[in-house]
KOLROGU-557988 format. One record per residue: x, y, z of N, C-alpha, C in turn; residue number from 1; residue in one letter. Coordinates in steps of 0.1 Angstrom, whole numbers, plus 5000, padded with zeros to 4 digits. Layout:
BEGIN
n.xx: X; n.yy: Y; n.zz: Z; ca.xx: X; ca.yy: Y; ca.zz: Z; c.xx: X; c.yy: Y; c.zz: Z; pos: NUM; code: a
...
END
This chain:
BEGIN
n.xx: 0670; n.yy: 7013; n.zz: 5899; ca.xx: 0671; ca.yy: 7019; ca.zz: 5886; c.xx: 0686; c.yy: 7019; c.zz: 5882; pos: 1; code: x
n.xx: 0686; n.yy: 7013; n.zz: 5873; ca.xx: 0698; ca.yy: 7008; ca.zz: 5867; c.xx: 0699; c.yy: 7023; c.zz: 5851; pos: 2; code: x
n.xx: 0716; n.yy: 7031; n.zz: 5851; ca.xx: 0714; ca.yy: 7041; ca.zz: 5843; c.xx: 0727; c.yy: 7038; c.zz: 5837; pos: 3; code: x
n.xx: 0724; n.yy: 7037; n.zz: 5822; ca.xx: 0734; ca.yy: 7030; ca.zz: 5812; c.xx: 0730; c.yy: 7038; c.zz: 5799; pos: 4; code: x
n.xx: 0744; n.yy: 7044; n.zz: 5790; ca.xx: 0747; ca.yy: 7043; ca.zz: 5780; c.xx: 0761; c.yy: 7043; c.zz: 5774; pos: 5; code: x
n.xx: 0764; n.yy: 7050; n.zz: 5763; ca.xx: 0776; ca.yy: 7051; ca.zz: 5758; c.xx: 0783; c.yy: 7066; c.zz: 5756; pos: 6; code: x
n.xx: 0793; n.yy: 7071; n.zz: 5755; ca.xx: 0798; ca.yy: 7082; ca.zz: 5749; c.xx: 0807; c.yy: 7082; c.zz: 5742; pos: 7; code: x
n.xx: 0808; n.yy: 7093; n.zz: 5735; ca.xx: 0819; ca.yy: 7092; ca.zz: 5721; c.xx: 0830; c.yy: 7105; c.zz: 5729; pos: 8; code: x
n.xx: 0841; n.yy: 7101; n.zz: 5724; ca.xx: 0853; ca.yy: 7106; ca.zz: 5731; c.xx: 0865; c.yy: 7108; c.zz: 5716; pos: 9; code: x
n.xx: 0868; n.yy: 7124; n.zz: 5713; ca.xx: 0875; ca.yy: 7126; ca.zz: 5701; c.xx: 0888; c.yy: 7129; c.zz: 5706; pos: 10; code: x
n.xx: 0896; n.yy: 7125; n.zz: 5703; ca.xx: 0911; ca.yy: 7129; ca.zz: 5699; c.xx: 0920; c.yy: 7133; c.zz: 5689; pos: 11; code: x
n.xx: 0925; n.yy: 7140; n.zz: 5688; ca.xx: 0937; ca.yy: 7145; ca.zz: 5678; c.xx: 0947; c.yy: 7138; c.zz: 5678; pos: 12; code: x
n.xx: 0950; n.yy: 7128; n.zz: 5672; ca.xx: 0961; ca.yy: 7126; ca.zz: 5671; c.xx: 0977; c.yy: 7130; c.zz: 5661; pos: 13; code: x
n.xx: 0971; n.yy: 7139; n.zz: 5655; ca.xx: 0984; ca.yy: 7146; ca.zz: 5646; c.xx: 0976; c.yy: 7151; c.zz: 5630; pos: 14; code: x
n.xx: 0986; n.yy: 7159; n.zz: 5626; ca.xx: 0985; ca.yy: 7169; ca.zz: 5621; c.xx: 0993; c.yy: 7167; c.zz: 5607; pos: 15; code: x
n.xx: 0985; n.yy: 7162; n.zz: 5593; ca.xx: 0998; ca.yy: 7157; ca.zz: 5584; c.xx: 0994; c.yy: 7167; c.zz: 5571; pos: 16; code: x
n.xx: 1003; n.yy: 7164; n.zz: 5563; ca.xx: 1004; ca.yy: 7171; ca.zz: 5552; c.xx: 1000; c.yy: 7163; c.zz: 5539; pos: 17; code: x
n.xx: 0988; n.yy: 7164; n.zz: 5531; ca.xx: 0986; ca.yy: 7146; ca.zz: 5530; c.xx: 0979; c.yy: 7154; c.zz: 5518; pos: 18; code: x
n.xx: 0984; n.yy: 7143; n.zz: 5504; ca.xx: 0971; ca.yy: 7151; ca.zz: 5495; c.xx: 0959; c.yy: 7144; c.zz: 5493; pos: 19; code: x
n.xx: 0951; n.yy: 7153; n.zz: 5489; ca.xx: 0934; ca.yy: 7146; ca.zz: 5498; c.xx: 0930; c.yy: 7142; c.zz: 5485; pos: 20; code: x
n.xx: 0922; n.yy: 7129; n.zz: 5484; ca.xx: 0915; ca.yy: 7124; ca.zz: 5475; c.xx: 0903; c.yy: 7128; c.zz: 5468; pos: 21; code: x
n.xx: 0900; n.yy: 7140; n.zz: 5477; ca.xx: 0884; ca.yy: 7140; ca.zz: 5472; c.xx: 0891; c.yy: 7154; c.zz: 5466; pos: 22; code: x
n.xx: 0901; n.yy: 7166; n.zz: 5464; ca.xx: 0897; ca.yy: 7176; ca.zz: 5460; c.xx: 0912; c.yy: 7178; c.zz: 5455; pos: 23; code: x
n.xx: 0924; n.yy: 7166; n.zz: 5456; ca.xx: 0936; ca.yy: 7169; ca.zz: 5451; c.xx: 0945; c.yy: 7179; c.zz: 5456; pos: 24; code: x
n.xx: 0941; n.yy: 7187; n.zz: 5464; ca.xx: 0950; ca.yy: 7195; ca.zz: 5469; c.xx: 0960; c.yy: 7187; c.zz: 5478; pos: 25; code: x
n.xx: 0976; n.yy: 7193; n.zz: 5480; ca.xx: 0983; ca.yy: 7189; ca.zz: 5492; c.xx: 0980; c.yy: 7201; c.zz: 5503; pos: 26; code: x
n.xx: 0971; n.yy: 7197; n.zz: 5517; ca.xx: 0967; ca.yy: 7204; ca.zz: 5525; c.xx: 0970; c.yy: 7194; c.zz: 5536; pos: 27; code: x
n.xx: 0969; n.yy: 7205; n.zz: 5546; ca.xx: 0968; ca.yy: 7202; ca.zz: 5562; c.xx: 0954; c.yy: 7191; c.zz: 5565; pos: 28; code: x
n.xx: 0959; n.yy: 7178; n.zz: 5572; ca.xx: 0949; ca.yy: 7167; ca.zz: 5572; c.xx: 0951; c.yy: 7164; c.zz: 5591; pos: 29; code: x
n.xx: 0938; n.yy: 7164; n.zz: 5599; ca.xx: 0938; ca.yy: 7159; ca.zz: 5612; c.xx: 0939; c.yy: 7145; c.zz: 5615; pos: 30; code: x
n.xx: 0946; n.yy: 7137; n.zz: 5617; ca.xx: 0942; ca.yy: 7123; ca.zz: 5623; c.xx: 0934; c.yy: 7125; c.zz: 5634; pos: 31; code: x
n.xx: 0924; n.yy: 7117; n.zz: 5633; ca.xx: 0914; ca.yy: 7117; ca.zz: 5645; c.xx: 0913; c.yy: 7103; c.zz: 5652; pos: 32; code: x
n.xx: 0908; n.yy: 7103; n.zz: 5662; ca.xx: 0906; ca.yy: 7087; ca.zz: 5667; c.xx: 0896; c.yy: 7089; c.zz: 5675; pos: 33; code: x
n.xx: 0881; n.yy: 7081; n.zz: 5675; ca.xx: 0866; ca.yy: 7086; ca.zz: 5678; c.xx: 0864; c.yy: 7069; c.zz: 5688; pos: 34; code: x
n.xx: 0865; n.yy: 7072; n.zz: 5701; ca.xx: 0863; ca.yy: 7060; ca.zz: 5705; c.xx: 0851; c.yy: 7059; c.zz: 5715; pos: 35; code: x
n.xx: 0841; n.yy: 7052; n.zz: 5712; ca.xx: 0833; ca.yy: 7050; ca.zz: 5718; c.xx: 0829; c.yy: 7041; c.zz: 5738; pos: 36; code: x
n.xx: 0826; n.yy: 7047; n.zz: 5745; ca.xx: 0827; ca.yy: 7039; ca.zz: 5756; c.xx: 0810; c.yy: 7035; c.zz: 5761; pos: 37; code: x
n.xx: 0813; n.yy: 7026; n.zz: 5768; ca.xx: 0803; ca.yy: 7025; ca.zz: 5777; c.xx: 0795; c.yy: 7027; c.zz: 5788; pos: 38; code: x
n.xx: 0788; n.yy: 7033; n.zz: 5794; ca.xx: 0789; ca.yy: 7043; ca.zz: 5810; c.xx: 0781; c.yy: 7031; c.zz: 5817; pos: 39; code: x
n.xx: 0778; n.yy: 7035; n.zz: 5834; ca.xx: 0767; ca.yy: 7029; ca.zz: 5839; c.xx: 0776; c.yy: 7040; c.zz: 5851; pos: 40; code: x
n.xx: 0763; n.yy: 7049; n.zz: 5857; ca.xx: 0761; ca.yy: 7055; ca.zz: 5862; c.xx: 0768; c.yy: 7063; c.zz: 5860; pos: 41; code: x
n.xx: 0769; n.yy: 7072; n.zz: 5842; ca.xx: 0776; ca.yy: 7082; ca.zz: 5839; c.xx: 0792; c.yy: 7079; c.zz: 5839; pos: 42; code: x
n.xx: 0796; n.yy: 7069; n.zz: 5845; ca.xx: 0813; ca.yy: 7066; ca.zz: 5841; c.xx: 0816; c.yy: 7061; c.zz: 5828; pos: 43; code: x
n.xx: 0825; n.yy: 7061; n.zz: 5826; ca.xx: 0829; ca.yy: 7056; ca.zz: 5809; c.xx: 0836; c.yy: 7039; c.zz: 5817; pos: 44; code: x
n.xx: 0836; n.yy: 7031; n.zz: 5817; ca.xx: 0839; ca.yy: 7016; ca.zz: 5822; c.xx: 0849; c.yy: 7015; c.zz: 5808; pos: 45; code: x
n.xx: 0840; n.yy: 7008; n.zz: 5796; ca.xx: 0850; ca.yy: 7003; ca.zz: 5787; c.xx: 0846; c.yy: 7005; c.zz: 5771; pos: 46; code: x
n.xx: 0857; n.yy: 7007; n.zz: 5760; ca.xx: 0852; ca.yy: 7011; ca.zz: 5750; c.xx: 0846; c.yy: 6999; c.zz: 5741; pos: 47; code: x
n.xx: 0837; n.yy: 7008; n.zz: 5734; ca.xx: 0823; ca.yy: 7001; ca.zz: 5728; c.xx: 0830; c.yy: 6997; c.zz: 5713; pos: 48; code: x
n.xx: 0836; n.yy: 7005; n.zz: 5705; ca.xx: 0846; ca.yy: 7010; ca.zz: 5693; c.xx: 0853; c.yy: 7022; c.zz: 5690; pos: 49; code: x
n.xx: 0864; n.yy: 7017; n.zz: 5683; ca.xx: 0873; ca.yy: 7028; ca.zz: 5678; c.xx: 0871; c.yy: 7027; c.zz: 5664; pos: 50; code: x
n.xx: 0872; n.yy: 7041; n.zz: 5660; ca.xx: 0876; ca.yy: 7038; ca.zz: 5649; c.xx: 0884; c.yy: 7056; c.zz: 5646; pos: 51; code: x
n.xx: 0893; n.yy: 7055; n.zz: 5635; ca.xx: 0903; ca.yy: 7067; ca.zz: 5629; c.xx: 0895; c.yy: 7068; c.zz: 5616; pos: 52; code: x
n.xx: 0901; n.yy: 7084; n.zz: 5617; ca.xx: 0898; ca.yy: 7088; ca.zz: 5605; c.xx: 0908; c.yy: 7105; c.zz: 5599; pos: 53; code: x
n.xx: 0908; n.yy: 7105; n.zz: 5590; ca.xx: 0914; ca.yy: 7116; ca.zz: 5583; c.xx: 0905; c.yy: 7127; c.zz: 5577; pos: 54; code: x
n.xx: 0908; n.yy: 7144; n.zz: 5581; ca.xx: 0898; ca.yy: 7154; ca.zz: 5575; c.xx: 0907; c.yy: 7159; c.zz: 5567; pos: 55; code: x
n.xx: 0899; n.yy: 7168; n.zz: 5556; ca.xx: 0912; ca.yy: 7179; ca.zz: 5548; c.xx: 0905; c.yy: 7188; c.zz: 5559; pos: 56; code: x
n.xx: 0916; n.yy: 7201; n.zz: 5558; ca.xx: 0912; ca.yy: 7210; ca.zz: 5563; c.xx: 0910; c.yy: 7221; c.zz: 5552; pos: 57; code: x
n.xx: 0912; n.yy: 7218; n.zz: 5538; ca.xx: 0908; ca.yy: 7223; ca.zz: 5528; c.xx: 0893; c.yy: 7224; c.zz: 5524; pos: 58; code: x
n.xx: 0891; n.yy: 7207; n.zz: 5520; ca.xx: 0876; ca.yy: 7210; ca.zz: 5514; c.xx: 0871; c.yy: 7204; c.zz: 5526; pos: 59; code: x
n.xx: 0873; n.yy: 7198; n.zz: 5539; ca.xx: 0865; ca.yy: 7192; ca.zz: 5544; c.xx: 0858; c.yy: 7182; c.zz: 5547; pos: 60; code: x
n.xx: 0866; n.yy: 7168; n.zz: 5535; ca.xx: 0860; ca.yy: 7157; ca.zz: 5532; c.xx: 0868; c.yy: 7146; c.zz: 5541; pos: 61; code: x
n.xx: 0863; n.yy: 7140; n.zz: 5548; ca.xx: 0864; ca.yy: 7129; ca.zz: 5557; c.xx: 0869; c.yy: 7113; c.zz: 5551; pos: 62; code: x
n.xx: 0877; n.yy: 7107; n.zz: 5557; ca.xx: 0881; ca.yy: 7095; ca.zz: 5548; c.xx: 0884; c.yy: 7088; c.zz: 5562; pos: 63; code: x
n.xx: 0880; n.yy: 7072; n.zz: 5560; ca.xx: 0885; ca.yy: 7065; ca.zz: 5576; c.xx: 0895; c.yy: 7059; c.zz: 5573; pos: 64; code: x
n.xx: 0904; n.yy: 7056; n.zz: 5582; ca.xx: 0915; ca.yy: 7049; ca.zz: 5581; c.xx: 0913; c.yy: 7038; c.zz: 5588; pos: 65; code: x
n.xx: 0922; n.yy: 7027; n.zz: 5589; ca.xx: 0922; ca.yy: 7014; ca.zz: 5595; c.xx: 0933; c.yy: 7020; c.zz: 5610; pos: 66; code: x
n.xx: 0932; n.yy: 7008; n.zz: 5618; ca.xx: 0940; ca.yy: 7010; ca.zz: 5629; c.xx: 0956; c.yy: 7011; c.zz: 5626; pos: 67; code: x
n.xx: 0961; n.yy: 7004; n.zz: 5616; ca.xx: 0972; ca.yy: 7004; ca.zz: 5612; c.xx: 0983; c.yy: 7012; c.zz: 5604; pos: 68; code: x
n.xx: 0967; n.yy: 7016; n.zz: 5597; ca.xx: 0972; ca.yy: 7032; ca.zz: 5583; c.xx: 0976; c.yy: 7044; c.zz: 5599; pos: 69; code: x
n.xx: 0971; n.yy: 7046; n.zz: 5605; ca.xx: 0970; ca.yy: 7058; ca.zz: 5615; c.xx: 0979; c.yy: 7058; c.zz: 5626; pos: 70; code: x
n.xx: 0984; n.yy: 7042; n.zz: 5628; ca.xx: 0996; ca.yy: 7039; ca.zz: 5632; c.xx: 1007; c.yy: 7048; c.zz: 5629; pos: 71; code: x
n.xx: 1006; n.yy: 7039; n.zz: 5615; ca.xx: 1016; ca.yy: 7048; ca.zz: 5601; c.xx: 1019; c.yy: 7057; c.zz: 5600; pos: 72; code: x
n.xx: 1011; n.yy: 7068; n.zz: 5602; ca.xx: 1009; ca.yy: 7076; ca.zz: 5597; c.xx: 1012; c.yy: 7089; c.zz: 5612; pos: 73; code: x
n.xx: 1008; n.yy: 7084; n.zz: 5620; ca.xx: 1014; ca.yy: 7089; ca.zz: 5630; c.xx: 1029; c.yy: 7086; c.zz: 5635; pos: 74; code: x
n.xx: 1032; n.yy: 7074; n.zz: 5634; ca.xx: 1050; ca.yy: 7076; ca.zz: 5635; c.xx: 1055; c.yy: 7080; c.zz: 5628; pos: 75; code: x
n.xx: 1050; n.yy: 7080; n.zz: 5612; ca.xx: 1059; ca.yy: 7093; ca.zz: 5603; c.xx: 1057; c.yy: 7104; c.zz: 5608; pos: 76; code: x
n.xx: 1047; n.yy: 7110; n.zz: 5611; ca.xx: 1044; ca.yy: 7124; ca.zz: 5614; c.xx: 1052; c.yy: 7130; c.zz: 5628; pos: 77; code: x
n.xx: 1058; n.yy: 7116; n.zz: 5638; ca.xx: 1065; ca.yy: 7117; ca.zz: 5647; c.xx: 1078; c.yy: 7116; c.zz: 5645; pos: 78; code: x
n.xx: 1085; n.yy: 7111; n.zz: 5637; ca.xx: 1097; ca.yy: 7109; ca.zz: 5629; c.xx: 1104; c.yy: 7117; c.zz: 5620; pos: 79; code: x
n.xx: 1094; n.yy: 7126; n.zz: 5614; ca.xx: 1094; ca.yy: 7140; ca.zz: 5609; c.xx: 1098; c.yy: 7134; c.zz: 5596; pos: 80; code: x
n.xx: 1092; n.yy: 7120; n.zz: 5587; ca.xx: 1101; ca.yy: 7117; ca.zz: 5577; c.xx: 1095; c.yy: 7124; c.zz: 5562; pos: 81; code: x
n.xx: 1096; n.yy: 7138; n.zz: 5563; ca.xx: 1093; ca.yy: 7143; ca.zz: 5553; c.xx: 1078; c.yy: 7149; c.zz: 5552; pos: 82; code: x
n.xx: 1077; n.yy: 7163; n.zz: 5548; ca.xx: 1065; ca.yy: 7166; ca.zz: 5552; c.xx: 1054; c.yy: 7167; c.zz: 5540; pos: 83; code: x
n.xx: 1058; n.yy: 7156; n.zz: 5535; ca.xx: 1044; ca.yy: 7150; ca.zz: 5523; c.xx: 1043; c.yy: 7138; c.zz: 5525; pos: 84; code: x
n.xx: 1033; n.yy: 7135; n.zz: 5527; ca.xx: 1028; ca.yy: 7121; ca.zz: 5530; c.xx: 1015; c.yy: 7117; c.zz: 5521; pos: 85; code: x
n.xx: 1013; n.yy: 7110; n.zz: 5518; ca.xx: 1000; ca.yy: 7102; ca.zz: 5506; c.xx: 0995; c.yy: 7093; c.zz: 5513; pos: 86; code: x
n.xx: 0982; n.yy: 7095; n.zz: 5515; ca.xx: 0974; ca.yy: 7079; ca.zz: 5515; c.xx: 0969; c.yy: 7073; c.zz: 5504; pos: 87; code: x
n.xx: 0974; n.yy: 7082; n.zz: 5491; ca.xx: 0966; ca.yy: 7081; ca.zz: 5474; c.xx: 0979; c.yy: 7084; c.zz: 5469; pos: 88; code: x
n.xx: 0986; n.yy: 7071; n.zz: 5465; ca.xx: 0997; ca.yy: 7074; ca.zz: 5459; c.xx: 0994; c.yy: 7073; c.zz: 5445; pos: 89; code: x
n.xx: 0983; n.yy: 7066; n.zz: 5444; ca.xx: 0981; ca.yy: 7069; ca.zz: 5426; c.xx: 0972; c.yy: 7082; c.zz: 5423; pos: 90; code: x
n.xx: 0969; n.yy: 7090; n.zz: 5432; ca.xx: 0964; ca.yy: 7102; ca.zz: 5428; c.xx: 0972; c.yy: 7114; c.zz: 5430; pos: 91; code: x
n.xx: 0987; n.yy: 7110; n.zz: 5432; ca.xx: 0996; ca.yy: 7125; ca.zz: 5432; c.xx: 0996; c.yy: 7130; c.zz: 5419; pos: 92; code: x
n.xx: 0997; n.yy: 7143; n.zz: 5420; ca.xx: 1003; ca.yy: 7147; ca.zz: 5408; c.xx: 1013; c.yy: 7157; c.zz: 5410; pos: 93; code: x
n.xx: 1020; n.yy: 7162; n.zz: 5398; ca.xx: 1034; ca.yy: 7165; ca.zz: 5403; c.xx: 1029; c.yy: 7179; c.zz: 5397; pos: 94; code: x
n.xx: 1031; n.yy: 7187; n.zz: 5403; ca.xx: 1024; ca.yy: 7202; ca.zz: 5398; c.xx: 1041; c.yy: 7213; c.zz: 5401; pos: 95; code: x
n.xx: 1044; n.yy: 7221; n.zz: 5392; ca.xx: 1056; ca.yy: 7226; ca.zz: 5390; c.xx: 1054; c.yy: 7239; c.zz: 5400; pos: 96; code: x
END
């Protein structure tokens, strides 16, 4: 008897200041990275898919990023280049 499947495996990868698309606020946003593996006899062998994604921690709303945006987005956040960051640069608004 052969015993096979897959598991999902979450990570944090950083912590940004991002204003969110779905509700406009500038809030606290998680980078996540959700990578899926493969088991056979309960070990994880090799991943199945990855994929990233961005939450608000405001309203809650979920957005995926590509492997590249999250790249980005993580070496600014490691770089410390300023603690406003956009993934919706045409939805800022400048609020006094």
């Amino acid at each position: 008897m052969i015993i096979f499947g897959t598991k999902g495996y979450l990570y944090q990868l950083a912590i940004l200041t991002l204003v969110c698309g779905r509700c406009g606020n500038p809030a606290a946003h998680t980078l996540r990275k959700r990578v899926t593996k493969f088991s056979l006899f309960f070990i994880p062998l090799f991943p199945v898919s990855t994929k990233y994604a961005t939450q608000c921690t405001f309203c809650g709303a979920e957005e995926r990023v590509t492997q590249d945006q999250a790249e980005r987005l993580q070496s600014q956040s490691a770089a410390g280049q300023g603690p406003h960051i956009s993934t919706h640069p045409s939805q800022q608004q400048y609020r006094p």
